[in-house]
C-alpha positions in Angstrom: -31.7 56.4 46.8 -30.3 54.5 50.1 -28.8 57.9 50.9 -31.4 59.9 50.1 -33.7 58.2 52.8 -30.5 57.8 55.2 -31.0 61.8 54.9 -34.7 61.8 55.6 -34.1 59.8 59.2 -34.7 56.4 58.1 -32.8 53.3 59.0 -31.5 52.3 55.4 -29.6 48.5 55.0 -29.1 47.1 51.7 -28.9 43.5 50.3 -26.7 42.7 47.1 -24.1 40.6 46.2 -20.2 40.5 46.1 -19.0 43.4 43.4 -18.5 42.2 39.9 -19.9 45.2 37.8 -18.9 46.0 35.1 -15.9 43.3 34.3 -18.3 40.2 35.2 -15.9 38.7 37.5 -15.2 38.5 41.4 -12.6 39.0 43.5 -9.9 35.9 44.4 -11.4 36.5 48.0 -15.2 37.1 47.5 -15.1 33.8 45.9 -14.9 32.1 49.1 -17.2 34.5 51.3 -20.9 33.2 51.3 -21.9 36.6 53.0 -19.8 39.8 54.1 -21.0 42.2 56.0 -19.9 45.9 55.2 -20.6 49.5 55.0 -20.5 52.1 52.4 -21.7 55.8 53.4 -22.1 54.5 57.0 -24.6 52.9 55.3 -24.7 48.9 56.6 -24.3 47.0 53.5 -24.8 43.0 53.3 -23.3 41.6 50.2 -24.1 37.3 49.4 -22.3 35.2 47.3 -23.3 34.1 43.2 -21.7 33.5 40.2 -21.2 36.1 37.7 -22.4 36.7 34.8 -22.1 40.0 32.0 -22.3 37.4 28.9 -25.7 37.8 26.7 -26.3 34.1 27.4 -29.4 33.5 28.7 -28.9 30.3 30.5 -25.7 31.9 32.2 -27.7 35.1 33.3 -30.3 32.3 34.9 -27.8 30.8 36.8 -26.2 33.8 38.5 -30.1 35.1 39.7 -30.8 31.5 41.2 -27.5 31.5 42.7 -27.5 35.0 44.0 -30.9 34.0 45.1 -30.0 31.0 47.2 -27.8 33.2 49.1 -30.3 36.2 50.1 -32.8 33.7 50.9 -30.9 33.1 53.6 -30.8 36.9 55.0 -34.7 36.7 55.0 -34.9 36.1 58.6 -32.5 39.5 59.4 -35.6 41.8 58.1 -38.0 39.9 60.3 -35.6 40.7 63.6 -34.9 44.1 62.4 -38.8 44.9 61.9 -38.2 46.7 58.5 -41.3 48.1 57.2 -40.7 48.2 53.7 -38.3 46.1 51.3 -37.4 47.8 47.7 -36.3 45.2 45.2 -34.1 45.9 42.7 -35.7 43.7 38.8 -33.5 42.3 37.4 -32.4 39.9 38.3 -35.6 38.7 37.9 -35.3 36.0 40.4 -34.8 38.5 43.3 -38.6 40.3 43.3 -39.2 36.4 44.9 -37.6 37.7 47.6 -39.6 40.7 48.5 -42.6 39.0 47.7 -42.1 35.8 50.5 -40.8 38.6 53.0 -44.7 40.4 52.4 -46.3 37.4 53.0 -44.5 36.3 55.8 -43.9 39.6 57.7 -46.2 42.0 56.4 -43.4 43.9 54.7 -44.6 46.5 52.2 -42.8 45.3 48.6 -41.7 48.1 46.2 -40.3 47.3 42.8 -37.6 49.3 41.2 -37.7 48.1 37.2 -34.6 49.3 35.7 -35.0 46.8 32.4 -38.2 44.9 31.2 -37.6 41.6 31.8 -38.2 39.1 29.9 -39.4 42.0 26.9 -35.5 43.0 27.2 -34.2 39.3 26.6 -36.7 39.3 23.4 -34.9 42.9 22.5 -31.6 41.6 22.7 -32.5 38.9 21.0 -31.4 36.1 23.8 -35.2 34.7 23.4 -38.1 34.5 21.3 -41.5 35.9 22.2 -43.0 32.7 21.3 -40.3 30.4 22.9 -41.4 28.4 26.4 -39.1 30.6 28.4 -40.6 33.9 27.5 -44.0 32.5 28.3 -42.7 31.4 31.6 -40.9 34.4 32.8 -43.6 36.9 31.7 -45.7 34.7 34.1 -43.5 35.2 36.8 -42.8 39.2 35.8 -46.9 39.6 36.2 -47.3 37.9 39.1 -44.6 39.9 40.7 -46.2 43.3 39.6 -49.6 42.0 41.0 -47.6 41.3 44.7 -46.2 44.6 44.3 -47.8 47.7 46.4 -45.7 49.9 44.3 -44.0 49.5 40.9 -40.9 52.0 40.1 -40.1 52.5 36.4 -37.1 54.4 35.5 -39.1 56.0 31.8 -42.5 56.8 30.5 -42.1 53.4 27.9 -41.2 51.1 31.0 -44.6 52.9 32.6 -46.8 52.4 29.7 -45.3 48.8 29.4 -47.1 48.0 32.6 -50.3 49.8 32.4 -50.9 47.9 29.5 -50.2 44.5 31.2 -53.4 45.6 33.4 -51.2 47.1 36.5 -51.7 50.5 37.1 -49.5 50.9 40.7 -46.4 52.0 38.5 -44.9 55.7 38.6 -41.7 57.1 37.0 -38.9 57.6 39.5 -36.2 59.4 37.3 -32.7 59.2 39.4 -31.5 62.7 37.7 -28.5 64.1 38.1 -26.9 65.9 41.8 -27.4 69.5 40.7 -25.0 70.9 42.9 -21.9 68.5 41.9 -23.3 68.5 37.9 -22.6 72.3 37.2 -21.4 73.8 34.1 -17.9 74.9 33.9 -15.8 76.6 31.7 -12.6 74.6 32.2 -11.9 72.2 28.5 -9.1 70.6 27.4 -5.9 71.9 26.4 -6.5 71.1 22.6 -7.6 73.7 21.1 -7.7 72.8 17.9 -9.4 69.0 18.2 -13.4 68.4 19.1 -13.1 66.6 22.1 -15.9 64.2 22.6 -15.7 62.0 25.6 -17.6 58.3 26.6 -18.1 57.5 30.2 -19.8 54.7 31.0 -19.9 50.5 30.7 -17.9 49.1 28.0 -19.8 46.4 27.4 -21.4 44.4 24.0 -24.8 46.3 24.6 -23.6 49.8 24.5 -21.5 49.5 21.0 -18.1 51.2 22.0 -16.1 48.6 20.1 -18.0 48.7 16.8 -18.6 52.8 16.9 -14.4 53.1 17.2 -14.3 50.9 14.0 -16.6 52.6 11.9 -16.4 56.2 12.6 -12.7 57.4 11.6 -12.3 60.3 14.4 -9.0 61.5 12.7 -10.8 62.3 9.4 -13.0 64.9 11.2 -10.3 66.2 13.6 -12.4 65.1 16.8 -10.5 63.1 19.8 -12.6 60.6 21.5 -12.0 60.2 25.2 -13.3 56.6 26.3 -13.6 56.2 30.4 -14.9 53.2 31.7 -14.4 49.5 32.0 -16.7 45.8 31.1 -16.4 43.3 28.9 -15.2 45.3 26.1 -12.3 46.6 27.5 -9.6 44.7 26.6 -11.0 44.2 22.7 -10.8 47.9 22.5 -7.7 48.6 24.0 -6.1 45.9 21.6 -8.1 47.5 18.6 -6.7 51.3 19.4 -3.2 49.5 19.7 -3.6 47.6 16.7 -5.0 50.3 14.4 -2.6 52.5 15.7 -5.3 55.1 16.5 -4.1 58.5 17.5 -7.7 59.8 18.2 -9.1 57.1 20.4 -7.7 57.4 23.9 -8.7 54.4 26.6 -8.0 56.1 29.9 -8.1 54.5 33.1 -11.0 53.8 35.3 -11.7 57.1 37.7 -13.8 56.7 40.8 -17.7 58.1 40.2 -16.2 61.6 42.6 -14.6 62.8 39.8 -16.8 62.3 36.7 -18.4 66.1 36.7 -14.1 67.0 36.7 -13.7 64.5 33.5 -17.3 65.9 32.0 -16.7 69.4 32.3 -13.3 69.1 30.0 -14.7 67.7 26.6 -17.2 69.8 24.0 -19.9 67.0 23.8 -20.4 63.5 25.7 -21.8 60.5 23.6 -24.1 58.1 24.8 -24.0 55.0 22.6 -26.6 51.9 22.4 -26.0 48.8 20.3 -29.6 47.7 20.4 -32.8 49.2 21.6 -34.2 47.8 24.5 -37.5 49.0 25.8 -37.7 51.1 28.5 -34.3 51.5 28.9 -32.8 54.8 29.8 -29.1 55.6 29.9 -28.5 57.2 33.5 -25.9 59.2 32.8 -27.8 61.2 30.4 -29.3 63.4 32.6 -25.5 64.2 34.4 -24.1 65.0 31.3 -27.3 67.3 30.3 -26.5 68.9 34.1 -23.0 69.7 32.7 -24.2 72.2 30.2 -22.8 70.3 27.5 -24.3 68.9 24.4 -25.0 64.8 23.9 -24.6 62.8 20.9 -27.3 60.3 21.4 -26.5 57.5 19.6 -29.4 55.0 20.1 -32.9 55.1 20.5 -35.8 55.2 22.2 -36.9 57.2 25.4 -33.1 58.9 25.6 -33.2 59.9 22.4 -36.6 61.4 22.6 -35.7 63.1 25.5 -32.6 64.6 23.5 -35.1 65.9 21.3 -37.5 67.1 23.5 -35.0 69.5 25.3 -32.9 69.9 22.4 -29.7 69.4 24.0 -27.8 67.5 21.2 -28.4 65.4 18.3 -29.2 62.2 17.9 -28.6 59.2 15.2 -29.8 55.2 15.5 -27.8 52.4 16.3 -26.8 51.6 12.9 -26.3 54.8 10.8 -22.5 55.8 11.5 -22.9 58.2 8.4 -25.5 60.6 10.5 -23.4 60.0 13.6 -20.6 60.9 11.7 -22.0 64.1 10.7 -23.5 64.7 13.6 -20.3 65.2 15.2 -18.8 67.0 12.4 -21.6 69.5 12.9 -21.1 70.1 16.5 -17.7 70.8 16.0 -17.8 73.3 13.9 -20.1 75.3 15.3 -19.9 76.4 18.7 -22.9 78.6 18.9 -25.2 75.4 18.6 -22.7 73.5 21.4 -23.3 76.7 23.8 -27.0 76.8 23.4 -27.8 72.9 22.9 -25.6 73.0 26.8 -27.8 75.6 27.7 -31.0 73.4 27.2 -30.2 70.6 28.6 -29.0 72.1 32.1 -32.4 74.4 31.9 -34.0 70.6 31.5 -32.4 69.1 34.3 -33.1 72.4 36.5 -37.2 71.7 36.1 -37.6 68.1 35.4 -34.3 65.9 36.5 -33.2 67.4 39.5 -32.2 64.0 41.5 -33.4 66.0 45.3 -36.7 66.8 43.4 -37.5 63.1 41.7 -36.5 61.9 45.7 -39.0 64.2 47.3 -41.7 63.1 44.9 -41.3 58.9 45.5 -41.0 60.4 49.4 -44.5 61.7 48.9 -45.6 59.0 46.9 -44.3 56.8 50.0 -46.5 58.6 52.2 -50.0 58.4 50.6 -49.2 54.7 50.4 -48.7 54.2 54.0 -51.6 56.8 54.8 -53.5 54.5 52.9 -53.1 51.5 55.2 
């Protein structure tokens, strides 16, 4: 997004905190750096200082928003000398809409919200809280006022959108990120086995997204499929011990690769899988569209709005969180027939061509961006 309107001319900064995504943890050095200013892209980037947090512990999730909070509260003067006209704030953390809101009332600064997760109806998903519990009461106080501060709410999915409208806010719309077009091309080069499915992960390894618990119940050997896991998170070292462990010969952990060469690692497996533990409302897997832009099929393991989608387009097959069996099968289908691969590929590029082209879903919140400002 920040390059996408660094295209369109504007002057683009961006607020966050020291990198700890997706292992939970910071650097020796960013430990002892309140703020550090830096740029990525050419793209002047000021990060601020918390403490982590990737655990589904509630109270420790709390803790790193305040804390990251503290520490952008006290940027707030830089977008008051800089004379920015509009601040987008990224929810969750949920502490940090706070921020946009005080800079509104205190310098006149338009507030957009980007919702990526429904807090605090994610929490009650993941089971962290009840919806009857004090906390939930409190924090859907603060989400609503938030979204009443808000001159534009930015929902990732239709169920994130709906969410909202029926809260009584109505200033929502769905900004789909979608998948670079141009980088995200079929291609014909696969692996060099030839006589293994080869189904690759890329993504967070992480309790929420199931990596760990799919590897122990779906025996990829038996069906003569090689699962390809890329990524790193909480996860990663209990899986790597597991494949060890187990001894298994059709699980392979690779290394880390930077996000320039994910279309290379894409374009050399049969299918991707996209796995969710739990279903969490209005979530939405980004790297479902990129893998649908590949021209290869998905193995949606999860549900909700991803798997609809799946099945909308018909670009792969889908099974719930729990049932291994249909996964299992699922896969076994896939493999042996490579007229559905080619033509589930097929539909999900053709989907990403009319409705998740990422220069498209930019030119429509550019629009959007106008009428509001026209409307002042």
């Amino acid at each position: 997004m920040a390059l996408k309107f660094k295209e369109m001319g504007h002057d683009v900064h961006i607020f966050t905190s020291h990198p700890y995504y997706p292992t939970g943890k910071l650097t020796t050095s960013d430990w002892f750096k309140f703020k550090h200013n830096t740029y990525i892209n050419s793209i002047p980037v000021k990060r601020h200082w918390l403490i982590p947090s990737q655990k589904n512990n509630p109270l420790l999730r709390l803790i790193s928003m305040f804390t990251m909070f503290i520490s952008m509260f006290t940027s707030l003067s830089f977008l008051k000398e800089k004379k920015f006209d509009t601040v987008i704030v990224q929810t969750p953390p949920i502490s940090l809409p706070l921020l946009g809101v005080i800079a509104k009332k205190r310098f006149g600064i338009k507030l957009i919200l980007n919702v990526s997760d429904l807090w605090p109806e994610a929490m009650v998903n993941l089971k962290s809280i009840k919806r009857d519990s004090f906390a939930y009461r409190i924090l859907h106080k603060l989400e609503k006022y938030y979204y009443k501060n808000a001159d534009m709410i930015l929902t990732q999915s239709e169920e994130s959108k709906e969410y909202i409208n029926s809260i009584g806010f109505n200033t929502s719309m769905v900004y789909r990120i979608g998948a670079d077009l141009k980088r995200f091309t079929p291609s014909e080069i696969k692996s060099n086995s030839s006589t293994s499915f080869n189904l690759v992960y890329m993504g967070v390894l992480g309790v929420a997204h199931g990596i760990l618990d799919l590897i122990k119940e779906v025996d990829f050997e038996s069906i003569n499929t090689i699962l390809h896991i890329y990524g790193n998170g909480v996860e990663y070292t209990q899986i790597d011990r597991y494949i060890k462990a187990k001894k298994l010969s059709n699980v392979v952990l690779h290394s880390t690769v930077p996000y320039t060469e994910v279309h290379n690692i894409l374009g050399k497996h049969d299918a991707a899988i996209i796995s969710q533990k739990n279903y969490v409302k209005g979530t939405l897997p980004a790297k479902l569209y990129e893998s649908m832009s590949m021209g290869i099929p998905i193995l949606f393991h999860g549900d909700g709005e991803g798997a609809d989608i799946v099945k909308k387009h018909t670009c792969g097959l889908t099974s719930l969180p729990t049932n291994y069996s249909l996964l299992k099968e699922n896969i076994k289908r896939l493999s042996k027939n490579s007229i559905d691969r080619e033509k589930m590929g097929k539909n999900g590029r053709t989907a990403c061509l009319q409705f998740y082209d990422r220069d498209k879903q930019f030119q429509i919140l550019e629009d959007q961006l106008q009428k509001l400002y026209s409307n002042c």
